[in-house]
C-alpha positions as CSV (number, residue, x, y, z in Angstrom):
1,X,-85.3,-91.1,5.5
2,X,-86.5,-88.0,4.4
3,X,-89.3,-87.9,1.4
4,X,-87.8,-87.7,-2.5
5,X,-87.3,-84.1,-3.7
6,X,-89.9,-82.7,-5.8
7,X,-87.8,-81.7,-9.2
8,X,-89.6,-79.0,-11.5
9,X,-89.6,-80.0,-14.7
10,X,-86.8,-82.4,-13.5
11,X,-84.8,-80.1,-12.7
12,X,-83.4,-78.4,-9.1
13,X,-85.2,-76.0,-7.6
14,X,-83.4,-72.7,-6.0
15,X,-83.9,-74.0,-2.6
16,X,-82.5,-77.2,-3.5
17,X,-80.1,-75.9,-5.1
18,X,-78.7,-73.4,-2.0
19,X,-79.6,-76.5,0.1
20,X,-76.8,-78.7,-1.8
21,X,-74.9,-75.5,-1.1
22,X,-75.1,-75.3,2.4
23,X,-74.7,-79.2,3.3
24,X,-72.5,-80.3,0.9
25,X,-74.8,-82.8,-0.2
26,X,-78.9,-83.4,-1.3
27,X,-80.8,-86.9,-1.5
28,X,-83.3,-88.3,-2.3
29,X,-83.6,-87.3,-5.7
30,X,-86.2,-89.2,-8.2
31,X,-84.4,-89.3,-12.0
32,X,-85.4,-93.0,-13.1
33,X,-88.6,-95.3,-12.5
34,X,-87.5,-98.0,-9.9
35,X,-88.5,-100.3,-12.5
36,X,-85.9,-98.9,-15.2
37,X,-83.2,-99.1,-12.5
38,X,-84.2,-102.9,-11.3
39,X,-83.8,-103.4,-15.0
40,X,-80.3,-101.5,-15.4
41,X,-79.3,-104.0,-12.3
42,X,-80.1,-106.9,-14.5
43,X,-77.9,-105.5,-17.6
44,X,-75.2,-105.2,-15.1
45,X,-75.2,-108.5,-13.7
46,X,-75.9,-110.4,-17.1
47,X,-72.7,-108.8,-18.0
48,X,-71.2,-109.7,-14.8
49,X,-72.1,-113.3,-15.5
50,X,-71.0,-113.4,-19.1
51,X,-67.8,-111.8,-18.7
52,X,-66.0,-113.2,-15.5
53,X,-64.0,-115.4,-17.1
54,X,-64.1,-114.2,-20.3
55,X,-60.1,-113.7,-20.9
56,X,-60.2,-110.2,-20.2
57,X,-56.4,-108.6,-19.8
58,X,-57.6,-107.0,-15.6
59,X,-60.3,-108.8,-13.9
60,X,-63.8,-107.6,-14.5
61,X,-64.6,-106.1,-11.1
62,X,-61.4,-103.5,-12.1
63,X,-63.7,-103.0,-15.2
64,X,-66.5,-101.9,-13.0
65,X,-64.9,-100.2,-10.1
66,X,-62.4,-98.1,-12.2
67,X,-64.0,-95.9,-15.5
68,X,-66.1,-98.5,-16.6
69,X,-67.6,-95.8,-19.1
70,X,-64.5,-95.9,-21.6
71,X,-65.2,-100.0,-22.1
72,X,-69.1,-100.7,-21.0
73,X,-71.9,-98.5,-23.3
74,X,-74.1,-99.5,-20.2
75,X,-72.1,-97.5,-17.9
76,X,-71.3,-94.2,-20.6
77,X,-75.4,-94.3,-21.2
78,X,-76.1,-94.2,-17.2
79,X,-73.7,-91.0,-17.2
80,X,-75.1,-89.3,-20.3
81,X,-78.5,-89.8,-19.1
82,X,-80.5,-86.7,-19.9
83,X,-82.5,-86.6,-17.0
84,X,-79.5,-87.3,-14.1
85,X,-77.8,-84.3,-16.4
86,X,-80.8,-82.0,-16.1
87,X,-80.3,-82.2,-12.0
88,X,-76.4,-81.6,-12.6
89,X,-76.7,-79.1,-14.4
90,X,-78.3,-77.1,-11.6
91,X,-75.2,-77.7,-9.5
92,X,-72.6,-77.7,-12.1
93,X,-74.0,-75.1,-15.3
94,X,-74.9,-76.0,-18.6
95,X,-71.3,-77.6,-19.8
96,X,-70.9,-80.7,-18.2
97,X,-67.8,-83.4,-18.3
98,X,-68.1,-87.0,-17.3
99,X,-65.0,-87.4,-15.3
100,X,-65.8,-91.0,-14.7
101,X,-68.3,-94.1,-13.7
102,X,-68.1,-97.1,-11.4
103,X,-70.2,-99.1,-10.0
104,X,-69.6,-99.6,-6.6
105,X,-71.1,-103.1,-5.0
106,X,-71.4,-104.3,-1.5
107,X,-71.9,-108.2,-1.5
108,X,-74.2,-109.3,1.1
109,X,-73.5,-109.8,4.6
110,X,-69.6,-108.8,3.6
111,X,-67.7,-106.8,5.9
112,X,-66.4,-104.1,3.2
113,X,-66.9,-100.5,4.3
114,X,-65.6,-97.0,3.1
115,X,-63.6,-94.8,5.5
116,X,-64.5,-91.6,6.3
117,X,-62.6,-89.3,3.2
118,X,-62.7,-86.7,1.1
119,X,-63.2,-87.7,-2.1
120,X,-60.8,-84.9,-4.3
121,X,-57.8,-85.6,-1.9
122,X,-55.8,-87.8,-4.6
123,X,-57.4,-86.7,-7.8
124,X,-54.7,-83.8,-8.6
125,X,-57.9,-81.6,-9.0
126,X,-57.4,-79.6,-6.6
127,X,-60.1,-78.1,-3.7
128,X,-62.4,-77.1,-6.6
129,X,-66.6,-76.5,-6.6
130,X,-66.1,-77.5,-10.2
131,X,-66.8,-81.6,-9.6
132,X,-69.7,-83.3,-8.4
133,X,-70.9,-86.8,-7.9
134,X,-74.1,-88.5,-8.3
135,X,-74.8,-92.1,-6.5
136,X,-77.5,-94.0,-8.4
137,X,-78.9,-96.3,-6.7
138,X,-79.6,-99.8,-8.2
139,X,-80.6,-101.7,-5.2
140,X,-81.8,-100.1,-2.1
141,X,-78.6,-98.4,-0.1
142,X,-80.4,-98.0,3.8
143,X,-78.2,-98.1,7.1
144,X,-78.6,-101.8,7.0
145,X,-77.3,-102.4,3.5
146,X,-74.0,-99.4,4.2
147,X,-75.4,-96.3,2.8
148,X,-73.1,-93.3,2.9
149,X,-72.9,-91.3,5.9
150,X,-72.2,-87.6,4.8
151,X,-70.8,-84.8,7.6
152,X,-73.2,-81.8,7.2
153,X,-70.8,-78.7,6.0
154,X,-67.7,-80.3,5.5
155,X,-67.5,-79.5,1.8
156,X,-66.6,-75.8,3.4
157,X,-63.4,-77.1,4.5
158,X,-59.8,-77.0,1.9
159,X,-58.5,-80.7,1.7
160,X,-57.6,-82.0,5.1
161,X,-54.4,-84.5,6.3
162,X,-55.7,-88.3,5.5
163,X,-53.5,-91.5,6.4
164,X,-53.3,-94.4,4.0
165,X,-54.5,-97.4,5.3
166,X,-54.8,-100.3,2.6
167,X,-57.0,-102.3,5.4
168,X,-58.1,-105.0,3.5
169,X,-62.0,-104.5,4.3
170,X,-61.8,-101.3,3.3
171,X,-63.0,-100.5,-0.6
172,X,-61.1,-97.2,-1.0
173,X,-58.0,-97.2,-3.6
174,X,-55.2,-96.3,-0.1
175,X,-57.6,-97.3,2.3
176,X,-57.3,-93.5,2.9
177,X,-59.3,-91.8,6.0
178,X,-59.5,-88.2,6.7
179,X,-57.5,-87.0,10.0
180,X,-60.3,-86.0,11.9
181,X,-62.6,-87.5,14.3
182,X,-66.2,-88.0,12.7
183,X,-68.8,-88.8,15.4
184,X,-71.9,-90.8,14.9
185,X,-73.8,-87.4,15.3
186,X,-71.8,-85.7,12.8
187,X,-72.9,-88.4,10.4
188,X,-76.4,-88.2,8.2
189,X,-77.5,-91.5,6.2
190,X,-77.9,-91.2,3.0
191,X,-80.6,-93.7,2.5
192,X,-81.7,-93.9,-1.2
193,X,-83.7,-96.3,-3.2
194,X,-83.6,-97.8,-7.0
195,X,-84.1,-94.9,-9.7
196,X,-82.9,-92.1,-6.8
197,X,-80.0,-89.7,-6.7
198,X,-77.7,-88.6,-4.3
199,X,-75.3,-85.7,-5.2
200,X,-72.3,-84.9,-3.4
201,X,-69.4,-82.3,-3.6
202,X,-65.7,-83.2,-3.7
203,X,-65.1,-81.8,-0.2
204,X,-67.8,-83.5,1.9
205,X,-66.4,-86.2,4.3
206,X,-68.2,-89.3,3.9
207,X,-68.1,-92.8,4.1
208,X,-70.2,-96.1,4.8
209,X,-70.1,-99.1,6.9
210,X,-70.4,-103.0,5.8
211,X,-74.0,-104.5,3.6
212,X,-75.4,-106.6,6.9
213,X,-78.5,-107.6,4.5
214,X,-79.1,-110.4,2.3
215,X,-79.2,-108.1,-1.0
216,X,-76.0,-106.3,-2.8
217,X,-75.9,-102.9,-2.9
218,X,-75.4,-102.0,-6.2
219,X,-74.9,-97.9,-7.3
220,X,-73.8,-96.8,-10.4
221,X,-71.2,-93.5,-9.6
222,X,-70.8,-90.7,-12.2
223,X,-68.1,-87.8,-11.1
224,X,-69.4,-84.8,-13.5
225,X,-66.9,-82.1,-13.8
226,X,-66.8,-79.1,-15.5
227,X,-64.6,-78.4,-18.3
228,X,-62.7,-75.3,-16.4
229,X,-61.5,-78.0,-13.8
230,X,-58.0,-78.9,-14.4
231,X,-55.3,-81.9,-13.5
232,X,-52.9,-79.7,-11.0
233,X,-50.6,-83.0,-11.0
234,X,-50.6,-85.5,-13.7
235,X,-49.2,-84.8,-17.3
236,X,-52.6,-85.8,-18.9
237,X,-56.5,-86.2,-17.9
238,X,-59.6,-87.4,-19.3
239,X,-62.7,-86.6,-19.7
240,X,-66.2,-86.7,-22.0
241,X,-68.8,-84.2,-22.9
242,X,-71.7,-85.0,-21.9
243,X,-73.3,-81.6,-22.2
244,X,-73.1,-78.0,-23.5
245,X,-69.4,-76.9,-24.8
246,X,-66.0,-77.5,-23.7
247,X,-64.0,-74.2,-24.3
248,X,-61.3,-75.1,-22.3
249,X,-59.8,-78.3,-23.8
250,X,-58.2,-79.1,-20.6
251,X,-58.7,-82.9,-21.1
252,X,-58.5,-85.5,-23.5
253,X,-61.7,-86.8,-25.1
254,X,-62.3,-90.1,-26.6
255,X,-64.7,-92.3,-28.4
256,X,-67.4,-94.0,-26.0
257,X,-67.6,-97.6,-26.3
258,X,-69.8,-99.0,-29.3
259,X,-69.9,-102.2,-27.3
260,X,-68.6,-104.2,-23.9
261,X,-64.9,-104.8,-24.1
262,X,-64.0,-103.6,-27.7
263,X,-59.9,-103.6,-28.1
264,X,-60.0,-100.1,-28.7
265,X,-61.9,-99.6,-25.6
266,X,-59.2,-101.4,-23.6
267,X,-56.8,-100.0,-24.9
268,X,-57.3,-95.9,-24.0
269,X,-58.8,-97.5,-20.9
270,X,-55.2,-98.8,-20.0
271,X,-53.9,-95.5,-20.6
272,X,-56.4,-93.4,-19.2
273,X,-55.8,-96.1,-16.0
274,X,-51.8,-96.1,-16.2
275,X,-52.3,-92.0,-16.0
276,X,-54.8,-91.6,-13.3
277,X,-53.1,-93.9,-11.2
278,X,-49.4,-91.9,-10.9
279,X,-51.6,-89.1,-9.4
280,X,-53.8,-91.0,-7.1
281,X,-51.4,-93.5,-6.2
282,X,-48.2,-90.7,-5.8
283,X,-46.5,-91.0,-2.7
284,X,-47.4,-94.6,-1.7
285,X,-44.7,-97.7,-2.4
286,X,-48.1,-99.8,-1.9
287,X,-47.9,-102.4,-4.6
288,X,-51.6,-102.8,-4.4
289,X,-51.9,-100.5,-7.7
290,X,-55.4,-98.4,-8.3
291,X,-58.4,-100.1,-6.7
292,X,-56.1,-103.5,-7.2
């Protein structure tokens, strides 16, 4: 594992930022104290434990896994974090959409993994620079616990052929995998620890194998966008402002959540969810439904 980036003033420098540039990719980046992140673990698994069987109308891991920042404050306050902004904003400019958060868990010892993909093949986005992702780590994501594996350059490719899968290990919404042959040499771990960044771009193959350790691996996942970025495919998209001005209006805004679960909350998250999913579920019959 390479040593954390030194930001200045919390910011990217211009050799990190041509280095995100070149690989498609750049980790490890210090935003949070470990401490602070240990403790935004805790919030999310004292709502995980409150809420399970709670009555709510989609189970709560759907919650989680699918824009959990229209209907969990915790998740809208990890996106429009000032400091995880500051480093986006050297990638993306100074007007900054979140396009959405998830937090994405690995159970212990469990034999779920992440093909290799793209991740802007079923969005309707289009091949676009405009969208970039950052991969907080909450617990610590090493080889052993199924880090990503990014493929150095790939992000330089358009959108390549992928094959639907729906494997049932496999924690992808299609169980999609890119149609090319990835080798173990291609591959560079992404090994990042509590209060550390990764960034990615839409384009760069990637993927991650099963958590063999005794821990969960736990990352909250924000997909920033910019508000030039539009949906090629679907009738309607959604997004927030987190930053600078939106001069575009290409997306629907709404209210974040004033608390976990609130009925209006559910209910623009059913529609954003009913929306998104005729784009990244088009051309399937699979009655598995978005991340179902």
């Amino acid at each position: 594992m390479p040593p954390p980036l030194t930001l200045v003033n919390g910011r990217l420098s211009d050799a990190q930022k041509t280095s995100y540039w070149d690989d498609g990719y750049l980790f490890p980046i210090p935003v949070l104290p470990a401490t602070e992140a240990r403790t935004l673990r805790a919030e999310l698994e004292d709502i995980e434990s409150t809420w399970r069987d709670a009555g709510l109308p989609l189970p709560l891991n759907t919650y989680k896994r699918v824009n959990a920042h229209c209907v969990m404050p915790l998740a809208y306050r990890i996106g429009s974090d000032p400091r995880i902004l500051d480093v986006v904003e050297g990638i993306l400019g100074p007007d900054i959409m979140i396009y959405a958060v998830e937090f994405f868990i690995k159970e212990p010892q469990t034999r779920h993994r992440v093909s290799m993909h793209q991740d802007l093949t079923y969005w309707g986005l289009g091949a676009i620079d405009g969208l970039v992702t950052a991969w907080l780590s909450l617990s610590p994501a090493t080889p052993a616990s199924g880090c990503m594996d990014f493929v150095k350059g790939s992000h330089k490719n358009p959108i390549l052929p992928h094959r639907d899968t729906f494997a049932e290990d496999n924690l992808l919404s299609r169980g999609q995998e890119v149609r090319v042959d990835v080798t173990d040499d291609q591959k560079t771990p992404i090994e990042i620890h509590p209060g550390q960044i990764s960034l990615h771009h839409g384009l760069t193959i990637h993927g991650s194998g099963p958590n063999t350790t005794d821990d969960r691996r736990i990352a909250a996942v924000i997909r920033y966008c910019t508000p030039a970025v539009t949906q090629n495919v679907g009738d309607t998209d959604y997004a927030l402002l987190a930053r600078g001005t939106d001069r575009h209006g290409h997306f629907r805004q709404f209210d974040p959540p004033s608390a976990l679960f609130a009925p209006e909350a559910l209910a623009i998250y059913d529609e954003i969810r009913q929306a998104q999913a005729k784009v990244m579920m088009a051309g399937t019959d699979s009655a598995r439904g978005l991340y179902g």
